[in-house]
Structures are given as structure tokens and as C-alpha cells.
C-alpha positions, 0 to 999 in steps of 0.5 A: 272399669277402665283397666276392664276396658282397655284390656279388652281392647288390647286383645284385638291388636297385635301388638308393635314389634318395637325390633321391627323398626327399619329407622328407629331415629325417633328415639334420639329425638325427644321433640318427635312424636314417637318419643312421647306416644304410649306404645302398646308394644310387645315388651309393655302392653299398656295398662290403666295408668296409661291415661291417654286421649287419642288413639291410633288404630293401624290395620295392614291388610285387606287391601283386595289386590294383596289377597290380605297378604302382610304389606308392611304399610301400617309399619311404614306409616307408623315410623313416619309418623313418630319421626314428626315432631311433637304437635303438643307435650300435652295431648297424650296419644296412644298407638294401640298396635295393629288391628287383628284381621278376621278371616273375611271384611265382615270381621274386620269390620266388626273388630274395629267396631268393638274397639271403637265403641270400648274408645268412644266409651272412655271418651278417646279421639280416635284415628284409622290408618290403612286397610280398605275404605269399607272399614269405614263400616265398623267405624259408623256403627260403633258411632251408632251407640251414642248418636242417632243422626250421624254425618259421615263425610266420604272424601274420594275420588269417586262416590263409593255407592252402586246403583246396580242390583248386584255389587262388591261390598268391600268397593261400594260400602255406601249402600251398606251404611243406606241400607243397613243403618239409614235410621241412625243416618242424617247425611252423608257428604261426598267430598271430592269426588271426579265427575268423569268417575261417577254416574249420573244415577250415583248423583240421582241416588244420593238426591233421593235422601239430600244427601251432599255431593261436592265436586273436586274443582268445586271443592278446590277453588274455595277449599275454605267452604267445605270446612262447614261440611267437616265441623259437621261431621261425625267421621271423615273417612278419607280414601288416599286416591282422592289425592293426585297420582303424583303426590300420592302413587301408592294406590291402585287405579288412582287418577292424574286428578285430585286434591294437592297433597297440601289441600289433604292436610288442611281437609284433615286438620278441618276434621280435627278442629271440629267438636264433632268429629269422633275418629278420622280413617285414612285407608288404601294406601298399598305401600307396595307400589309407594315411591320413596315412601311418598304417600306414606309420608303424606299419610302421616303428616295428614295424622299430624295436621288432624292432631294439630286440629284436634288440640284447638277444637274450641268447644262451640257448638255443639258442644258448648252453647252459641250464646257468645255469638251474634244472631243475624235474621235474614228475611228472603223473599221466596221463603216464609220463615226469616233464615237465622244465622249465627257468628262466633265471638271467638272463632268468627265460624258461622251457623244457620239455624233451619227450621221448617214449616209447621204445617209440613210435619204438624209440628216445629222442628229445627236444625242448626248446621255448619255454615260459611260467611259466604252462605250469609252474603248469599242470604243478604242478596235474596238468594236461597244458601245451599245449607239452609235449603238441603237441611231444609229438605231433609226435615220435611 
């Protein structure tokens, strides 16, 4: 079944032209990642004793400027990633080659689909690196045969999301996911995302289902307190212009504004560590208008920090029970029902439990979502948390 499986999958990928390599220094390094990963390379495909549990998935073109011309970045950003050291000897990771391109987006979009699902079925990890955000598409309804309330976190410098009648698909892939896929949809965060970039009728949009919107200074100035967003997600798909210009050049159209470089791997390694988070994208990086290979080297310490996370997920909730925890019942006055909270033993992360009104839907329904301490602290001065009250809404 396995070996059907991954030869299967194989056959969406062409695979790596190890001769292709301008710096093939990883190969005297024993401790870089490129020394250990499995490659499935044009001498030895792999094979079914080629257990592993994290894929990379690269993909080249698409970018809509180049015209789905070769640009070379995925090759880029692969040799910068082999030359980074080994995050764990343990964690085997394949690099399944680069993703074939369909003659439109629409069969990009639905290659990488069929490989995410045959991955998602072997239980691999998996991580998109290049192309166009819309991939992202692909991406969520290949998580649609396994969950049906799906949290996808859209990390931008704008909110890829049309309020008019006609648009681009392949720029505002949003309203594809709302309307296509909005009964498998629970809530979409966008992360990041500069005010001066985004109407106000994008926010009204997004109000309409409480779905989350958080801007970059606000995200910025607490970094910390959008990890609850992340542990809650299912897949982060992360667009490289929400990095500033000067850390990252190699996007067209990208802003003076926009997250450190450092703040994109600790947002990345946010992702890793969640129990959720089935595959984690990083698209439009253009390597042809890169500097020194600044960006794509960004790229690829961000796959390295979403690794690191990945190999310290601690297996809470949902995952596992939240048994070992402390439950807090907070009682505020404008609400009926006391707000719930729950504390890890182990890791200290917070959960609050929402559960609405019996006599809204007929019945008792209840969410436990992500939290901050902070969110506890709120509760404990009679103020209503932000995460209670958007999944509040939602059940109702």
C-alpha cells in the first residue's frame, strides 16, 4: 500500500538533477541537512524503504510575472536549505523533487492536491516552498478529506480577499476557499496584514463570518500572542512580501513595511510546534529579482525553524487530552455562562473552553481554542478575551 502510494506520488514530480547543483558543499558536511535528507533524485527515486515523516514540496513556476517561465528559485532555495545544519539526526525528511506544472493554476492547484492527500494518508508533515499563494488552494482541499472545520492562517502583507464582482483568482484566492469550500471552513486568520493595503469592505468581509484579522503592528508588538492563532491552525500559508523589502527583496511589489526576518522564523517555528498544523507553504519568492540569494536564504532558515518546531510538538491538545492541566473558571459579568480556562503542566500554553447559549442553537455546543495568559489576565478584570468572544460568535 505504501510503495502504491509513493510511486503514485512520484509521478507528479520531476525529480532533482543532483549535476544541477551550483554548490554542492553539503555533501562534505555530514552535520547539513542535505547530507541526510532522502532525495528523490534522477539516479535513485525513492522507494518504500524510504520511510520518512516530513516532505518538502518545491514548485518554480507561476509566479504570474515570469509567464510560468523556469526561474530557478525552488533549485535556489533547496541548496540553501541542504547547507544548514541538521536540526535533528532523527527526523527523517524527504525532498520529493519539484511539483510538475499543469498548463493553467487550476492543475497546479489540483496536482498538489492529489499529493497532499496521498502524504496526509501516510501520516507525513508536509512543507510548500515557492510558486504562487494560491497554491494554497490545492493545499486546503487536500485537508478537506480528513477535517471538516479547517483553520487556515494567511500570513500577508495584504488580505488576498476581493470585495468586487470580477476578479484575479490567482491574487485573491481567498474567495475561492469562501466560496467553494466554506462548509469544511471554521476560520480564516489573517496575520500581518498592512492597513494602508487593505479596504475597509475586506475587513467588513471577513466580519461577516468572525473570521480573525490581525494587523502587523499589532502582531509586532506582542509577537508572542499570535502563537495561539498558529496552535490552532491546520495550514499556514505564508506570503514572503509580508517580510520588509530590505530583508527580503525577492518579491515584486513588496513594502518598506513588514515583519524582521527574525519575527518570520519565529512565526514559522510557531507553526511547526502546533499539534495541528498539517503543511506550512512559503510562496512568491522570484529569485530573479533576489540579492545575494538574501530571501532565498531567508526561505530556507524559515523551513529550518518550522523543523526545529515540528520535532518539539509536545502532543497536547488536540491531540492528546488536557487532563494534565489546571482548569480556571472565570465568572464576568456581562456574560452567563463562567469562561473556562485551561493551563499546561507541561508547556504552560493556555486553552479556553467556549460554549454558548442553550437557547441560541436549542442545544449545548462547545469549542476549546488556543489561548494567551493574557487572555486569562483580560478575564480576571472582568473584560470579555478577543478569543473567547470571535468563537463565541461563530457558534451561534
Amino acid at each position: 500500500m505504501v510503495k502504491d502510494k509513493l510511486e503514485e506520488i512520484l509521478n507528479f514530480f520531476d525529480p532533482v538533477q543532483l549535476n544541477s547543483f551550483t554548490d554542492s558543499s553539503y555533501r562534505n558536511d555530514k552535520g547539513s541537512i542535505g547530507s541526510g535528507i532522502i532525495i528523490n533524485n534522477h539516479l535513485k527515486t525513492l522507494s518504500s524503504t524510504d520511510r520518512f515523516e516530513l516532505a518538502i514540496i518545491f514548485v518554480d513556476s507561476f509566479l504570474p510575472d515570469n509567464k510560468g517561465k523556469d526561474t530557478q528559485t525552488a533549485q535556489i532555495i533547496r541548496e540553501e536549505i541542504y547547507k544548514l545544519k541538521k536540526v535533528s539526526t532523527g527526523l527523517r525528511i524527504a525532498d520529493l523533487g519539484n511539483l510538475k506544472t499543469g498548463k493553467d493554476l487550476n492543475e497546479t492547484q489540483f496536482a498538489l492536491q492529489e499529493v497532499c492527500i496521498l502524504l496526509f494518508q501516510l501520516k507525513v508533515n508536509v512543507v510548500i516552498v515557492g510558486g504562487n499563494q494560491s497554491l494554497t488552494i490545492g493545499n486546503f482541499r487536500a485537508i478537506k478529506e480528513f477535517e471538516n472545520d479547517i483553520n487556515l492562517v494567511h500570513i500577508d502583507s495584504k488580505i488576498d480577499l476581493s470585495i468586487a464582482e470580477e476578479y484575479y483568482p490567482d491574487e485573491t484566492y481567498l474567495n475561492q476557499i469562501i466560496e467553494n469550500d466554506i462548509s469544511h471552513l471554521y476560520n480564516i486568520s489573517c496575520v500581518g496584514h498592512q492597513t494602508y493595503f487593505v479596504d475597509q469592505k475586506q475587513i467588513n468581509r471577513l466580519n461577516e463570518f468572525y473570521f480573525e484579522h490581525y494587523r502587523l503592528g499589532v502582531v509586532r508588538d506582542q509577537l508572542e500572542n499570535i502563537e495561539p492563532v498558529l496552535r490552532d491552525a491546520d495550514l499556514v500559508s505564508f506570503d514572503i512580501g509580508a517580510v520588509k523589502a530590505s530583508d527580503a527583496p525577492a518579491r515584486k511589489d513588496n513594502s518598506p513595511n513588514g515583519f524582521f526576518s527574525d519575527d518570520a522564523c519565529r512565526l514559522a517555528r510557531y507553526a511547526g510546534i502546533s499539534d495541528r498544523v498539517r503543511s506550512f507553504g512559503i510562496y512568491e519568492t522570484d529569485s530573479t529579482i533576489d540579492i545575494n540569494h538574501q530571501t532565498s536564504k531567508l526561505v530556507a532558515q524559515m523551513v529550518w525553524y518550522y523543523i526545529e518546531g515540528f520535532i518539539n510538538r509536545k502532543h497536547e491538545f488536540p491531540q492528546g487530552s488536557l487532563d494534565d492541566c489546571i482548569k480556571y473558571i472565570v465568572e464576568i459579568d456581562e456574560i452567563e455562562i463562567p469562561i473556562v480556562f485551561y493551563k499546561s503542566n507541561k508547556t504552560q500554553r493556555w486553552w479556553i473552553e467556549v460554549n454558548n447559549l442553550p437557547e441560541s442553537t436549542g442545544s449545548e455546543v462547545n469549542v476549546i481554542a488556543s489561548c494567551s495568559e493574557t487572555d486569562y489576565f483580560k478575564a480576571c478584570n472582568n473584560e470579555i478575551p478577543d478569543r473567547w468572544w470571535i468563537n463565541f460568535k461563530k457558534l451561534r
